[in-house]
N, C-alpha and C positions, 0 to 999 in steps of 0.2 A: 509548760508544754500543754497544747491542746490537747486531752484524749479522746475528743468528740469522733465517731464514725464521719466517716468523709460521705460528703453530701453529693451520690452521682445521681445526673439527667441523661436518662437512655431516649434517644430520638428515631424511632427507625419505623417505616411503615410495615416493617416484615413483623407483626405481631409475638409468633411465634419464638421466632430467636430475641425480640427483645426481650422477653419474660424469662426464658430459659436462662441468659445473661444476668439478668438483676435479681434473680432467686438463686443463682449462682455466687454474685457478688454479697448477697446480704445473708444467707446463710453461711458461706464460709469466710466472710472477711467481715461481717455483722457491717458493711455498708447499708447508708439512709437509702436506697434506690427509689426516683422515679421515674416512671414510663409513661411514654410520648407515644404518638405514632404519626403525627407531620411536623413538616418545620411551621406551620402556623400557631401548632401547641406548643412546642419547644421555644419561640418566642414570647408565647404567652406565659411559662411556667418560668422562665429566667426573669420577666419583668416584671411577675407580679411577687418573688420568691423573697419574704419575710427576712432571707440569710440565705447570701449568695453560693450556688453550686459551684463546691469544689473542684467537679469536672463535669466536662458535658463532651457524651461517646452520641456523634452526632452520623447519623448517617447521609452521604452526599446527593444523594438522589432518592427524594422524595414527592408528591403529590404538590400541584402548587406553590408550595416555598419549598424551594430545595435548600440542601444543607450548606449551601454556597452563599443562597439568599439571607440565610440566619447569620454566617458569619458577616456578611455588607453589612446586618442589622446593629450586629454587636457592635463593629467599627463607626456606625454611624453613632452611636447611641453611647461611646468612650464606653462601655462596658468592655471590663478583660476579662471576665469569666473565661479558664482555660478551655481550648474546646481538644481533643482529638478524632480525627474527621476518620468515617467509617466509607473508606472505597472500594472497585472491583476493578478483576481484572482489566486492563485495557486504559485504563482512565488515569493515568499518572500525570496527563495534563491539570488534571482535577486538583488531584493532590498539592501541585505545584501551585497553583490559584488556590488553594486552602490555607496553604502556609502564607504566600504574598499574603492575606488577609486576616493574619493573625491566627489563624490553627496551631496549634504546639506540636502536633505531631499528627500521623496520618497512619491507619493500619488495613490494609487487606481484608475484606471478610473472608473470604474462601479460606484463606490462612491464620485465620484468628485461632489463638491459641486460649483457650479459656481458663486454663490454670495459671496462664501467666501474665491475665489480663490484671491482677489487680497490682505488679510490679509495674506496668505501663500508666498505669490509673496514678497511683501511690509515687512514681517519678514526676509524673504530668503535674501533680500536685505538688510536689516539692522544687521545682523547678519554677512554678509561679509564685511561690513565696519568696525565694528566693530574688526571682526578678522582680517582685513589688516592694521589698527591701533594699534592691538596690536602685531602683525609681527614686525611694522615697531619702535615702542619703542623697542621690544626685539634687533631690529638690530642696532637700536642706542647706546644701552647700550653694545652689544657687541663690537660695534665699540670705543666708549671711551676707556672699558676693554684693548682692541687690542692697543689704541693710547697710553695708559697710562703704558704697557708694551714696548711700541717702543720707550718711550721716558726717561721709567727708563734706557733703556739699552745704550739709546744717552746720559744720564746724567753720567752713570759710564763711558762710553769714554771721554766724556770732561773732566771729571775728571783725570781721567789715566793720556790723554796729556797734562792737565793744571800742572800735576804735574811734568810731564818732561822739561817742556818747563821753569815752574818758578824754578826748578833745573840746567837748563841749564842758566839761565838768572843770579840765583846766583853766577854760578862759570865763565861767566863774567864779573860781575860786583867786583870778587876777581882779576882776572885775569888784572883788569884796573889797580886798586888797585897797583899791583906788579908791571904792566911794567911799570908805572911813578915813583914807587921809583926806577926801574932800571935803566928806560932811562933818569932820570932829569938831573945824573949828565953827560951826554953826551950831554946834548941841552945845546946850547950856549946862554948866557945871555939873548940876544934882542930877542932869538926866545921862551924865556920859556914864556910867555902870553899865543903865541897860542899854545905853543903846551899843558900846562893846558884846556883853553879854545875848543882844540879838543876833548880832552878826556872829557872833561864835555859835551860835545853836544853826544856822543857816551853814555854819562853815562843819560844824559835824554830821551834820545830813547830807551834805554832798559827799562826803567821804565815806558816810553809809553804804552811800548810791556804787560808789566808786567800787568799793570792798565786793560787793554785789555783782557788780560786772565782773568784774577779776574772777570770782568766784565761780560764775555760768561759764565762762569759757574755761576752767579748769576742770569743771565737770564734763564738762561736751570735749575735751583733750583724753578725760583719762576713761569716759564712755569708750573713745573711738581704740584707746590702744587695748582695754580692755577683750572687744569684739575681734579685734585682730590678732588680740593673740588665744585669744580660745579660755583663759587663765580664769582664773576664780579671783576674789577680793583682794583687793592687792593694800599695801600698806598705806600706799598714798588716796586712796579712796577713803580709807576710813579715818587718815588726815582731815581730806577736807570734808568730808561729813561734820568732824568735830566743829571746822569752822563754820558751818553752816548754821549749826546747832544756837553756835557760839553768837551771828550775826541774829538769828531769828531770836534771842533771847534779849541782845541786847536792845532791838527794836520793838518789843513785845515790855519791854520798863521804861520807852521812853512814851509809847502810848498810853501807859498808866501813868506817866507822871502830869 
């Protein structure tokens, strides 16, 4: 758990009340407070701000950039720094275009309750945690979704080419087949060892090959049930790991031999 003071940005051209507010907030809630007094500052103090504010008590009607203009800013700029929008009476259209534009909450000045502004501040803030935690499952899960479609579509191409490849490996391993019954009787007595012994080393390298394929599409099988179902090592992964192991050794003695 964080114990850090919540990092508030007071925006209001009213000088007076913003200071009485943030000396309020930091002496008895020991809040970071800092104070604004346009929304031209207020957009300069969120974008240039080292570690972004907890909350920003933004006032809606300002000099220049009004507090309406800072929240378009935000929206433009995918920044979700929470804001809650500081309005008066009469102006609840305000409010209502505060919230359309991402505001969390909206409070009355006239009516500002100052003892119980750090329960408004302190939900404002837990409420954005809350909602970038559950942003951030939503993107997760989209993301598996997204992986688990990238990886059907890599499993039907290993597949396709495992099929080509153990097709083409079938019809040389006929094709060995035919030319030593054609060429045996052409090799001369002393040389018929090796030249069987050739074609058997040609005939266990294709089956290398073979064993290899076999093996990438049982990985790319048990990648894909793996991610769908969420599970941890499963027994048959650390099967064919063995066999991998088992492949990459056998071919690592036949290059030293």
């Amino acid at each position: 758990m964080n114990d850090s003071p919540l990092r508030i940005l007071l925006a209001d051209d009213e000088e007076t009340f913003v200071k009485v507010i943030a000396m309020h907030l930091k002496e008895n809630y020991g809040y970071d407070t800092t104070v604004v007094f346009s929304g031209r500052e207020a957009i300069d103090a969120i974008g240039k701000a080292a570690r972004p504010f907890d909350v920003v008590l933004l006032d809606y009607r300002m000099p220049e950039v009004s507090g309406l203009n800072v929240l378009q800013w935000l929206l433009e700029q995918k920044n979700e720094t929470p804001i809650v929008m500081l309005t008066a009476a009469g102006t609840e259209q305000v409010a209502v275009e505060a919230l359309k534009l991402g505001a969390y909450d909206y409070i009355r000045k006239e009516t500002i309750d100052i003892e119980h502004l750090d329960i408004l501040l302190r939900g404002t803030h837990e409420r954005h945690l809350f909602r970038r935690e559950r942003d951030q499952r939503s993107q997760l899960l989209r993301d598996r979704d997204r992986d688990r479609n990238s990886l059907g579509t890599f499993q039907n191409s290993i597949n396709s080419l495992s099929h080509v490849v153990n097709n083409s490996i079938a019809l040389l391993s006929l094709n060995i087949r035919e030319h030593i019954q054609t060429l045996s009787p052409f090799v001369k007595h002393e040389a018929q060892t090796l030249f069987v012994k050739a074609f058997e080393e040609i005939d266990s390298e294709y089956k290398l090959i073979s064993s290899v394929v076999n093996l990438i599409v049982s990985l790319s099988t048990a990648m894909q049930e793996k991610l769908s179902s969420d599970s941890g090592a499963s027994p048959i992964e650390a099967s064919l790991q063995q066999e991998v192991e088992e492949v990459v050794r056998q071919h690592a003695t036949k290059m030293k031999a």
